[in-house]
C-alpha positions in Angstrom: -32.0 0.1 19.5 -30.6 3.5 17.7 -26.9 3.9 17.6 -25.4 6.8 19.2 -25.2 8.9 15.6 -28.7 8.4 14.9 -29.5 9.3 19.1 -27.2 12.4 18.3 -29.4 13.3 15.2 -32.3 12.7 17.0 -31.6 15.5 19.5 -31.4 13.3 22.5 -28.8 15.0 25.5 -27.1 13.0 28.4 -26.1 14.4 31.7 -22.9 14.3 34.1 -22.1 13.9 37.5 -22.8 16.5 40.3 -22.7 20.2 39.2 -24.4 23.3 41.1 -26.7 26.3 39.9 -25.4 29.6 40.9 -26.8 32.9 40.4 -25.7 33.9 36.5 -26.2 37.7 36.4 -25.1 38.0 33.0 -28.3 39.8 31.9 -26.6 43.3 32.3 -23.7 42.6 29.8 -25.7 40.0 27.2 -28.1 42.1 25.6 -26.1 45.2 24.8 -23.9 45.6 21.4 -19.8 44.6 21.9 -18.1 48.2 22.5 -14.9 49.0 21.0 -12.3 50.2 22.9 -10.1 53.1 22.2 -6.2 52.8 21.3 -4.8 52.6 25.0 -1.3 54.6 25.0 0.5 51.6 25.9 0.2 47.8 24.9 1.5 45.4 26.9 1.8 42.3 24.7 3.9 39.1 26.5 5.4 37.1 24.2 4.1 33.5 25.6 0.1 33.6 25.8 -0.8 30.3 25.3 0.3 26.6 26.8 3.7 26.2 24.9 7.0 27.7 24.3 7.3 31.4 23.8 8.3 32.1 20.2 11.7 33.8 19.0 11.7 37.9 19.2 11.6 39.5 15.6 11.4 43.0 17.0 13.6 45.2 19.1 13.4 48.5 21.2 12.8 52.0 18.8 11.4 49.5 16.0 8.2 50.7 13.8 5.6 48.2 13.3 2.7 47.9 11.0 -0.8 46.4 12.5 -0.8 42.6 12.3 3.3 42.7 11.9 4.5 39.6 13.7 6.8 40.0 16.8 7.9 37.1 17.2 8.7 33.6 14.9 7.0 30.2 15.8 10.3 28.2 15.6 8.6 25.4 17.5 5.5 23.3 17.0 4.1 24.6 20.5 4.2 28.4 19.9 2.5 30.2 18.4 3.5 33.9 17.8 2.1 36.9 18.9 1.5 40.2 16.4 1.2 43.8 16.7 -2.6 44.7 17.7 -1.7 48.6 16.3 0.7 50.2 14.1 3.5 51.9 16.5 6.8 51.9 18.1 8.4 49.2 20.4 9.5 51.4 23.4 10.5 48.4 25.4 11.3 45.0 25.9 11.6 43.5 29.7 9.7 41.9 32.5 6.0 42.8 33.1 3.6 40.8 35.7 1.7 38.6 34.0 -1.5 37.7 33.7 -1.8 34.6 36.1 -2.8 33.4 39.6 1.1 33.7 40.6 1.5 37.5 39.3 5.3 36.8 37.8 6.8 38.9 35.6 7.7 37.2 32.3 9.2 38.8 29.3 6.8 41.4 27.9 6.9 43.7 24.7 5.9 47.2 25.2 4.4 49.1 22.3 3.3 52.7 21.7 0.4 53.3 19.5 0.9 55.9 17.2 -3.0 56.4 16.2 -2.5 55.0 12.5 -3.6 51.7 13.0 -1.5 51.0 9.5 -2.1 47.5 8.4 0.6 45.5 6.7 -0.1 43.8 3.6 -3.2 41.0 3.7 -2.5 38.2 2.4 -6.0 36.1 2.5 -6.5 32.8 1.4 -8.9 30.8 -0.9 -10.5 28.1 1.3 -11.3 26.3 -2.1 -8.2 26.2 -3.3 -5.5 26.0 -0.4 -4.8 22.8 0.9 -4.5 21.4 4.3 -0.7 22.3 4.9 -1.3 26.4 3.8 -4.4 26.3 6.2 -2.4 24.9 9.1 0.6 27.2 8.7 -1.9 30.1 8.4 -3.7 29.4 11.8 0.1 28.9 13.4 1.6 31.9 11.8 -2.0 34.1 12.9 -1.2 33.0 16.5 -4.5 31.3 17.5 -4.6 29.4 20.5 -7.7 28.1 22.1 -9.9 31.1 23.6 -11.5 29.4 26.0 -9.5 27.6 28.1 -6.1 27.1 28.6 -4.6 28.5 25.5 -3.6 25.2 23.5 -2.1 25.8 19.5 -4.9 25.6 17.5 -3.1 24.2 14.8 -1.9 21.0 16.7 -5.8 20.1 17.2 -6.6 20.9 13.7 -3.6 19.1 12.3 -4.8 16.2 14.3 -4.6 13.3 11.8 -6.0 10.3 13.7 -9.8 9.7 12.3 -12.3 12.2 14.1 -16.2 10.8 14.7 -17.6 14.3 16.3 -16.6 18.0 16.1 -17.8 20.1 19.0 -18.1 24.0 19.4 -18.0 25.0 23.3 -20.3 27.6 23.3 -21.9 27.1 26.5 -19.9 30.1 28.4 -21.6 28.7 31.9 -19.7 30.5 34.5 -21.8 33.8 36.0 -21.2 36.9 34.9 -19.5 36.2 31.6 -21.1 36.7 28.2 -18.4 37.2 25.4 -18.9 34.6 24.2 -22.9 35.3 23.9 -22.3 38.7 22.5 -19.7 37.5 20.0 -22.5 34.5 18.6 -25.1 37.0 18.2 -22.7 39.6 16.5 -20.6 36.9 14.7 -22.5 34.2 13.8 -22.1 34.0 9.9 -18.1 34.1 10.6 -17.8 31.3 13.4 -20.0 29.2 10.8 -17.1 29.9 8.4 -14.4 28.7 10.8 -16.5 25.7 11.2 -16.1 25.0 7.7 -12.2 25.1 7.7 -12.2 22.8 10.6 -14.1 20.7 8.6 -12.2 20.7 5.8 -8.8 19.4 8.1 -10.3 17.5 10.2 -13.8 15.6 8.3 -15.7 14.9 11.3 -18.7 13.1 10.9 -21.2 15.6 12.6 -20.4 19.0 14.0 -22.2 19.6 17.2 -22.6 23.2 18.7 -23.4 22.7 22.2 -24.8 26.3 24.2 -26.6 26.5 27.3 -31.2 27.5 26.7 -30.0 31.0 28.8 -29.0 32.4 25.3 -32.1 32.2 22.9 -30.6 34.5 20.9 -27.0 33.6 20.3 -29.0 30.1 19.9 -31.0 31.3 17.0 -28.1 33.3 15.0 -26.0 30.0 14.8 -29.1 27.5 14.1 -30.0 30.1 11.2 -25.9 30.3 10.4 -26.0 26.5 9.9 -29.2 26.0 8.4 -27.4 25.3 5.2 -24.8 22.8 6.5 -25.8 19.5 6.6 -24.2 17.8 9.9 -24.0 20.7 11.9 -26.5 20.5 15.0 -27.4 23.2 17.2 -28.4 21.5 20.8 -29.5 23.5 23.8 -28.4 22.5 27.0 -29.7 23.0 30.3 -28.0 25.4 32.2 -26.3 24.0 34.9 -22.5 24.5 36.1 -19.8 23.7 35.2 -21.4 22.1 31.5 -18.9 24.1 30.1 -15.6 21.9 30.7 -14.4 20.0 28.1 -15.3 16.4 29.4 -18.7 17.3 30.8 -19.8 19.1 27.7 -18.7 16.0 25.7 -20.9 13.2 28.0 -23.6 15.8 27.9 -23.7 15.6 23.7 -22.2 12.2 23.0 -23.0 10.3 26.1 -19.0 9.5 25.9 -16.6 9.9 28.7 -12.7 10.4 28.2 -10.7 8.0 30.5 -8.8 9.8 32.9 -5.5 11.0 31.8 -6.4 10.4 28.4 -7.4 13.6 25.5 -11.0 13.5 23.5 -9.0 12.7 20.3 -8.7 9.0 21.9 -12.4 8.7 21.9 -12.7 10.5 18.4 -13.6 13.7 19.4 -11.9 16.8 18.7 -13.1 20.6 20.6 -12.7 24.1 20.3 -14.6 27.3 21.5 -16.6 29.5 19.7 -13.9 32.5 19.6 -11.5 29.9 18.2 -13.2 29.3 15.4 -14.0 33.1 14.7 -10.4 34.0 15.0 -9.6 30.9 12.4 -12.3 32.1 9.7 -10.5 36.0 10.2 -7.0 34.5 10.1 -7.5 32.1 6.1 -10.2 34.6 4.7 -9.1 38.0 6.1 -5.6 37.5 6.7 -6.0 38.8 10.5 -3.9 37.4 13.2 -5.4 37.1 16.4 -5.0 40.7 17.4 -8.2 41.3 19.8 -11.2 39.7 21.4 -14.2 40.3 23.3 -14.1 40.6 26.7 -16.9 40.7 29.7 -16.5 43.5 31.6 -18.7 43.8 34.7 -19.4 44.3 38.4 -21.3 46.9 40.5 -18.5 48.7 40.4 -18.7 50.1 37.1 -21.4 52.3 35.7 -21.4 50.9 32.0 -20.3 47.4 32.4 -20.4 45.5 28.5 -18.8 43.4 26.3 -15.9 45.1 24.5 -13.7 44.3 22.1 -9.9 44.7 23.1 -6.7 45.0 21.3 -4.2 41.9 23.0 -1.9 43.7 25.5 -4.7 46.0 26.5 -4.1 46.9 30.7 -7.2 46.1 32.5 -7.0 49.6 33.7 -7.9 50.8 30.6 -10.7 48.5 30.5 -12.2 49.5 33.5 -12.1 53.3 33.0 -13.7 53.1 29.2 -16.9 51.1 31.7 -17.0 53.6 34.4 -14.7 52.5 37.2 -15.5 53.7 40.3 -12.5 52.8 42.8 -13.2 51.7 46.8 -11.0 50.9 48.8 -10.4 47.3 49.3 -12.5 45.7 46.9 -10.6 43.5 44.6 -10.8 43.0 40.7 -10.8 39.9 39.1 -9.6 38.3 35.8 -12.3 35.4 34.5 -15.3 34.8 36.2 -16.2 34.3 40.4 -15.7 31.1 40.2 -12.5 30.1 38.3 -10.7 33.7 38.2 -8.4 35.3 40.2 -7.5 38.4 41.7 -5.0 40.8 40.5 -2.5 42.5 42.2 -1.8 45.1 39.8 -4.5 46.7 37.1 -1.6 47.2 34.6 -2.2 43.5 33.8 -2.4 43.4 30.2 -5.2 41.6 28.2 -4.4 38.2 26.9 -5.7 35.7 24.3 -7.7 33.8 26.9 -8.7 36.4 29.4 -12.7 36.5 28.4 -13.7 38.5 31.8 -12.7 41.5 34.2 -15.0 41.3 37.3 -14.7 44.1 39.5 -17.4 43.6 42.2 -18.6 45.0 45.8 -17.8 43.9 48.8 -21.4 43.2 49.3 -21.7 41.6 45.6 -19.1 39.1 46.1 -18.2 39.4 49.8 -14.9 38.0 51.3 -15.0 34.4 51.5 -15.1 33.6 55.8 -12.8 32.0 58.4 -11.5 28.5 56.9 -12.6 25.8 59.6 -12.0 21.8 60.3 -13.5 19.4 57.7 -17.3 18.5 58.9 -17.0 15.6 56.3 -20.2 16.4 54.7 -19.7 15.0 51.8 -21.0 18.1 49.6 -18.0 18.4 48.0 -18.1 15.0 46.4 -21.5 15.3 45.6 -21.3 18.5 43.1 -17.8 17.4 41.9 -18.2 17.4 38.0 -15.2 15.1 37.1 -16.9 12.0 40.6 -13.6 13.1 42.4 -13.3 12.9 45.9 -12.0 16.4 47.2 -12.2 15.6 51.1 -9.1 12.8 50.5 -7.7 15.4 47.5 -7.7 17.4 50.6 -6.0 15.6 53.1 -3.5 14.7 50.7 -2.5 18.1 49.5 -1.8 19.4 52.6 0.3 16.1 53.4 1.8 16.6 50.0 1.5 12.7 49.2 2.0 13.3 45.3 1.5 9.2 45.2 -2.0 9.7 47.1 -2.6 12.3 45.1 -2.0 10.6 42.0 -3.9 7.3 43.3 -7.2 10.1 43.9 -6.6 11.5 40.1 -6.0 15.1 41.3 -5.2 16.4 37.6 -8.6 15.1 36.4 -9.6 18.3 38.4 -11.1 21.1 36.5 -10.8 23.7 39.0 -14.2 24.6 38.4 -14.2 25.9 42.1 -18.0 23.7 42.7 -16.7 21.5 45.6 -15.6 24.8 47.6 -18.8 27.0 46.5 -20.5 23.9 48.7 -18.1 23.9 51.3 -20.3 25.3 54.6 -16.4 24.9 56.5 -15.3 28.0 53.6 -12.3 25.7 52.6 -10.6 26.9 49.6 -10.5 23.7 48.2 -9.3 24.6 44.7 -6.7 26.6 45.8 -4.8 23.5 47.6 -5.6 21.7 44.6 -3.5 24.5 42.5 -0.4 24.5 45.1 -0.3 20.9 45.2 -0.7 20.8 40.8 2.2 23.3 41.2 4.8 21.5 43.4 3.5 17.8 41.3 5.0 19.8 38.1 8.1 21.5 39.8 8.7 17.9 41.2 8.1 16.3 37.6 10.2 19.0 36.0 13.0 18.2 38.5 13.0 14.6 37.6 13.0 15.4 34.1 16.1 17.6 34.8 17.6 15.1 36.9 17.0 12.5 34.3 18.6 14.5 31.7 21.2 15.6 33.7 21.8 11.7 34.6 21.5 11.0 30.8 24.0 13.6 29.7 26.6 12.2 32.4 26.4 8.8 31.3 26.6 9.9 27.9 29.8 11.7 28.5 31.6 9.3 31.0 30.6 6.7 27.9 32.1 9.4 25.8 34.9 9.5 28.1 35.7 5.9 28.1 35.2 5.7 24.6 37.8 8.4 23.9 40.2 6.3 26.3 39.7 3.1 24.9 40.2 4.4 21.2 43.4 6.9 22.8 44.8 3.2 24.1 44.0 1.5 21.0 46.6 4.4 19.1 48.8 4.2 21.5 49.1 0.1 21.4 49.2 0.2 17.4 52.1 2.9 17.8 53.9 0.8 19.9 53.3 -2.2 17.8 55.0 0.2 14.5 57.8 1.5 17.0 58.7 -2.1 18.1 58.6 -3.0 14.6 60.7 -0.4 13.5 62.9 -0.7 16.1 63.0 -4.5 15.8 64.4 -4.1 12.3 66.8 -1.1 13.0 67.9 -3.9 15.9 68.5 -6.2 13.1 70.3 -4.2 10.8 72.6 -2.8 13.8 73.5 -6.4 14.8 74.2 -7.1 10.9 76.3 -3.9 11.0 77.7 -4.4 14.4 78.7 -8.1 13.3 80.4 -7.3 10.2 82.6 -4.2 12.1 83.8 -6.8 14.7 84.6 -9.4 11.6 86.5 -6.3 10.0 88.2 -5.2 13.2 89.5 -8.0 14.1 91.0 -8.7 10.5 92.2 -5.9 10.5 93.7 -6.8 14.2 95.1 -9.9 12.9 96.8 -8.1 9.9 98.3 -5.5 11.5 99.5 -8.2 14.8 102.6 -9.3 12.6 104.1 -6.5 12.2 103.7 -4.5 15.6 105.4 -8.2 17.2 108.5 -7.8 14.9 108.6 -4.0 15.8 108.2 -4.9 19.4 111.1 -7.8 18.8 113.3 -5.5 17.1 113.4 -3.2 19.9 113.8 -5.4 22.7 116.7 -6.7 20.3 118.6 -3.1 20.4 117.7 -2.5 24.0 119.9 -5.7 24.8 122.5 -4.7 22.5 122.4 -1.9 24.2 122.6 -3.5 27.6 125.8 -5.9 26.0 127.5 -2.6 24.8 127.2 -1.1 28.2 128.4 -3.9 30.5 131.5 -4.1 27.7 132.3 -0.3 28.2 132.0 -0.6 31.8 134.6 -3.7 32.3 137.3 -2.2 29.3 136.8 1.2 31.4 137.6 -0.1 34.9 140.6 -3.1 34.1 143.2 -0.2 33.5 142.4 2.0 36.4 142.6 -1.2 38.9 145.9 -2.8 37.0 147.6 0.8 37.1 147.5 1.4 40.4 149.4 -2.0 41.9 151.9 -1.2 39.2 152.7 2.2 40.2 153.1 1.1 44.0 155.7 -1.8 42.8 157.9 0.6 40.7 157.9 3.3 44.0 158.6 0.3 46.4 161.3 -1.2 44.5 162.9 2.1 44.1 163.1 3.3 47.0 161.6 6.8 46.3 159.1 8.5 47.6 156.9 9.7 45.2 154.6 12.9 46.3 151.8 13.7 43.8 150.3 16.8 43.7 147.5 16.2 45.6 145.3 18.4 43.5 146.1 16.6 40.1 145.6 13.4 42.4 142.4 14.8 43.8 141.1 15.6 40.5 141.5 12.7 38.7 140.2 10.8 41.7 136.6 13.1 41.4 136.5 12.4 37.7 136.8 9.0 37.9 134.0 8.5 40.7 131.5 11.0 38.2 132.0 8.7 35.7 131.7 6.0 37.9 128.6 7.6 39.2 127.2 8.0 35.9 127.9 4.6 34.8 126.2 2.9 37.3 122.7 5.5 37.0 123.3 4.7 33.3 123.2 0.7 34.1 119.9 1.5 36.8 118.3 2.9 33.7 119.3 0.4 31.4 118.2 -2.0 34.5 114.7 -0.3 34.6 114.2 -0.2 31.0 114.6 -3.7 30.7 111.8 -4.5 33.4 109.8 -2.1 31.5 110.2 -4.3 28.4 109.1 -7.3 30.4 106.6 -6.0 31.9 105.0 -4.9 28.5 106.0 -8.1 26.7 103.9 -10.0 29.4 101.1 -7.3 29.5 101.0 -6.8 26.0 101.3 -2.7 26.2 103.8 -1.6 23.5 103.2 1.9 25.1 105.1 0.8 28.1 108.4 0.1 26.7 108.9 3.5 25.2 112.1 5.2 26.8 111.2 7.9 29.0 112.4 11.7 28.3 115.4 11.4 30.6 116.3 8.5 29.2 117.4 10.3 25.9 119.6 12.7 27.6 122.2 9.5 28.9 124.0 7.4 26.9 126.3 4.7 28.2 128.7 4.7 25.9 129.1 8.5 26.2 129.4 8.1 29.8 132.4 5.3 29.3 134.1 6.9 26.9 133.8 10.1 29.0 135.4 8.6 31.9 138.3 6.6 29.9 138.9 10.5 28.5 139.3 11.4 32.2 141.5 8.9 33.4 143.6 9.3 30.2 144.2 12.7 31.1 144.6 12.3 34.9 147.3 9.5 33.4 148.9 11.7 31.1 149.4 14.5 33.5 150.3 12.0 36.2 153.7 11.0 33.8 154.4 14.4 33.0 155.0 15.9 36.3 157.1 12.6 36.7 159.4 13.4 34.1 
C-alpha cells in the first residue's frame, strides 16, 4: 500500500464530514482586473487588528508621517504593529467602532492624507543571504497577520520550530460572493510563489500543497505555471463544496489527517497560511512593504460596479461603496465578510482591516431577512451538514441553558461558525449566533477566573510577604533584645562591682570617722553635766543666806524689844528681785532639765543632731542668773543696814 506522501504526490484528495452547496455568485467580481481605490480623506487605522495585544503608540496628534512609517512598536510577541497606509498627518487619536460583530469602539488612529503618498526609506532584504531571525523580525515589524481568518502573527507560525511534514496554502476562498482571493492569484501569482519560498526556507516542510477550489480555472493555472519550477509544491483542485475552506476541513481534504479537538495542525505536523499571507510576506523581505493594503470583494445588487479593489488599511467602507456605485435603500443592511460568516454593520465609517476580504451590500430580495425563529423540529439537518460532526441541536439547548460544562462535554469551540447548520435550519434558528454569545460569556467567565486566580495568587503572595516581613521584624527584635540583655547584664555586673565597693568604702569610712563623733558626743554630755553640777551649786550658795538672814533678823528685833518698820518699798523691792531670780533659776534648771532628756534621748537614738542646744537656750545662763540674784539680795541687804543705822 502507498504511504500517505506518495498518495499526496499521486494527486489523490479525501473528503470531510457534512458540508452544503450554496449559490456562489462570484462570477460578477472574479473575472474583472483588482481596482485601486483613491486616497480616502480620512484613514481610520485601529491599533489592534489581529488576535493579540495591541502594540505601543509611536505617534501622536499633529505628527507627520511618511507611507509605511510605523505607528506603533511590537513590544510583545503577540502584536504585531500597524503602519501608515499614506504619507499625512495624525489629526487624532481616540475611540472609533470597530470592525466586529459587537461594534465597540477601541482605540483608533486617525490620519489625514496629504496626497503625497511619500515613502519612507526601503529597506529590502536578500532572501539568500538573511537568515531565519532577520526574516522573522521583518514579517513582525511589517505587521502581517493571517489574511484569512482570524488574524494570527504570522511570525509565530513561521517561527514555529517543532518539525513540519506539510505546508498548505488556503486558497480555496469557498464562501459566495467573495473572490479576493481569486483576483489576487490571478494578478499575483509570481509573488505568492515567492512568499512560499520564504516560508520554506523557515519552516522546511516536506511538500507544499496549494489547495483551491475547480471554480477558479484561472487562478488555478497562474499558480500551477508559478510553481512549475518548484519541486514539492502541488497545485490540487478541490471540489467545490462549503465550508472546504476552514482550516481543519481543508487539511483532511489534502492530507486525509484530522486535528484532535482542541489541539493546533502544528501537532499533526502541519503548518497553514492563506494566499494573501504569503503575498504580504514576499512584499514585506523583498520590497520592504508593510502590510499597508489588500484586496477586497466588493459586491451586491446594490452597487452598479461591484469588483475587487485594492484598499489602503483604515479605508471606511463608505468610501468603498461609493468608488462601486452605492445606491442607498432604506433598510437594506451592508455586511462585512461574506453571507454566511459576516456580519452587519451599524455604522459605514467602519474602517478596513487586515482580515476584512468582503463588503456585501445586498437587496432585500437578494439576501432577504431571515424569518420568524420557531421551536426545534429535531430534524437532524443541522448535524448532518455540520463540518467539524458536531451536534448543534444539544449545542443548542445548552447555550441557552448556559451549561459551559455541557457545552464543553459537546466541544462547542471546535465550531467554525461556518453558519451551515443554520443555512439548513427549516425552524430559521440562528444557530451560530447562540454559539457566539455563549463563546463570549465561556471567555468572560475564563477571563474572570484567570483574574480571580491572579488576584488569589497576588494575595497569598503578599500575606506570605506579610508574614515573612513579621517573622524576620520578630527575629530583629529578639536578637535586639538578646544584645540589650547582654548589655544590660554586664552594665548590671559592673554596677554591682561598683555598688559593692562604695558600700565597702562607706562603711570604712563610717567606722573611721565613729571614733571621733563618740568622743565629741561624750565631751559634750561631759560639759552639759558640769554644767548641771555648776547650777545646782549656785542655786544652794544663793538661797542659804537669804533663809539664815531672815530668823536672825527676827531674834535681834525680839530680844530688843523694838519695833523695827522697814520701808515697805525697799522691803517690796528686794522681795520682787529675789522671786525674778528665783524665777529665772528655776526656768534655767527646766532647761538644763530638758536638755539633759534631750541628751538621752539622742544617746539612745543615736541622733547627735538632737542634743544641740536650742536658740533660746543661748540667751540663759545659770550662773548669770545666780550671780544676778546674789547681786540683788546684796543690795536689798546693804540698803536694808543703812537705813538701820
Amino acid at each position: 500500500m502507498p504511504s500517505l506522501f506518495q498518495q499526496i504526490q499521486a494527486g489523490k484528495l479525501w473528503d470531510f464530514h457534512g458540508g452544503i452547496h450554496p449559490p456562489l455568485r462570484k462570477a460578477q467580481t472574479a473575472q474583472k482586473p483588482i481596482g485601486v481605490l483613491p486616497l480616502p480623506d480620512r484613514l481610520y487605522i485601529p491599533l489592534r487588528q489581529h488576535i493579540g495585544v495591541p502594540g505601543k503608540l509611536l505617534v501622536r496628534v499633529g505628527q507627520r508621517v511618511l507611507k509605511g512609517q510605523p505607528l506603533t512598536n511590537a513590544d510583545n510577541s503577540m502584536a504585531v504593529p500597524v503602519h501608515a497606509p499614506t504619507s499625512g498627518t495624525i489629526i487624532a487619536i481616540n475611540e472609533h467602532i470597530s470592525a466586529h460583530p459587537s461594534a465597540l469602539p477601541e482605540p483608533t488612529i486617525t490620519l489625514a492624507p496629504d496626497g503625497q503618498d511619500e515613502w519612507r526609506e526601503l529597506f529590502p532584504l536578500n532572501l539568500a543571504t538573511s537568515d531565519n531571525l532577520s526574516l522573522l523580525e521583518r514579517i513582525q515589524e511589517s505587521g502581517i497577520a493571517g489574511m484569512g481568518g482570524a488574524g494570527f502573527p504570522t511570525h509565530l507560525k513561521a517561527g514555529l520550530t517543532q518539525p513540519v511534514d506539510y505546508l498548505i496554502i488556503n486558497a480555496v476562498e469557498c464562501e459566495p460572493y467573495i473572490s479576493a482571493d481569486d483576483a489576487l492569484m490571478q494578478e499575483g501569482a509570481i509573488t505568492i510563489v515567492k512568499g512560499i519560498d520564504i516560508l520554506c526556507k523557515l519552516l522546511n516542510p516536506k511538500a507544499v500543497l496549494i489547495g483551491i477550489e475547480d471554480d477558479k480555472p484561472i487562478a488555478s493555472a497562474s499558480l500551477k505555471a508559478a510553481c512549475s519550477q518548484r519541486e514539492h509544491y502541488y497545485v490540487r483542485d478541490l471540489p467545490t463544496k462549503y465550508p472546504s475552506g476552514g482550516e481543519k476541513q481543508l487539511i483532511q481534504l489534502l492530507t486525509n489527517k484530522e486535528v484532535p479537538a482542541g489541539r493546533r495542525p502544528i501537532d499533526i505536523g502541519i503548518v497553514m497560511l492563506n494566499v494573501g499571507t504569503a503575498f504580504a510576506i514576499a512584499q514585506a523581505v523583498l520590497d520592504d512593504h508593510p502590510l499597508l493594503s489588500r484586496v477586497v470583494t466588493v459586491t451586491g445588487e446594490t452597487l452598479r460596479q461591484p469588483q475587487n479593489v485594492l484598499a489602503l488599511i483604515g479605508t471606511p467602507v463608505i468610501d468603498l461603496l461609493n468608488f462601486c456605485g452605492y445606491q442607498h435603500q432604506a433598510e437594506e443592511k451592508v455586511i462585512m465578510g461574506g453571507p454566511m460568516m459576516g456580519f452587519t454593520l451599524p455604522d459605514l465609517t467602519v474602517p478596513v482591516i487586515k482580515t476584512t476580504n468582503c463588503i456585501l451590500a445586498p437587496t432585500s430580495i437578494e439576501l432577504p431577512a431571515p424569518g420568524k425563529e420557531t421551536d426545534c423540529i429535531r430534524c437532524s439537518a443541522c448535524a448532518d451538514v455540520c463540518p467539524a460532526s458536531l451536534l448543534p441541536q444539544q449545542l443548542l439547548w445548552y447555550s441557552k441553558a448556559k451549561d459551559p460544562a455541557k457545552l464543553d462535554e459537546y466541544n462547542l469551540f471546535d465550531c467554525i461558525e461556518c453558519g451551515a447548520c443554520a443555512y439548513v435550519c427549516p425552524s430559521e434558528i440562528p444557530l451560530v449566533q447562540y454559539y457566539r454569545v455563549a463563546k463570549a460569556d465561556i471567555r468572560e467567565q475564563q477571563r474572570e477566573a484567570v483574574k480571580a486566580e491572579q488576584a488569589k495568587a497576588r494575595f497569598e503572595a503578599r500575606n506570605a510577604r506579610l508574614e515573612r516581613e513579621k517573622q524576620e521584624r520578630m527575629a530583629r527584635n529578639q536578637k535586639l533584645a538578646q544584645a540589650r540583655e547582654q548589655a544590660q547584664q554586664g552594665a548590671g555586673n559592673s554596677d554591682a562591682v561598683a555598688a559593692a565597693l562604695a558600700r565597702i568604702k562607706a562603711k570604712q569610712a563610717e567606722q573611721s570617722a565613729a571614733p571621733a563623733d563618740r568622743e565629741q558626743m561624750l565631751a559634750e554630755r561631759e560639759a552639759k553635766k558640769q554644767q548641771a553640777r555648776a547650777y545646782q551649786a549656785a542655786r544652794a550658795a544663793d538661797l542659804l543666806p537669804t533663809e539664815r538672814a531672815a530668823p536672825a533678823a527676827q531674834q535681834n528685833n525680839t530680844a530688843s524689844g523694838e519695833t523695827t518698820t522697814t520701808e515697805p518699798a525697799a522691803a517690796k523691792n528686794a522681795a520682787v528681785a529675789a522671786a525674778v531670780a528665783r524665777a529665772k533659776a528655776r526656768k534655767a534648771a527646766q532647761v538644763q532639765a530638758e536638755q539633759q532628756s534631750q541628751v538621752v534621748e539622742a544617746e539612745q537614738t543615736k541622733q547627735p543632731e538632737a542634743i544641740a542646744p536650742p536658740a533660746a537656750q543661748a540667751d540663759i545662763d545659770p550662773r548669770k542668773a545666780a550671780i544676778a540674784a546674789a547681786i540683788a539680795r546684796a543690795k536689798a541687804k546693804k540698803q536694808a543696814d543703812s537705813e538701820k543705822s
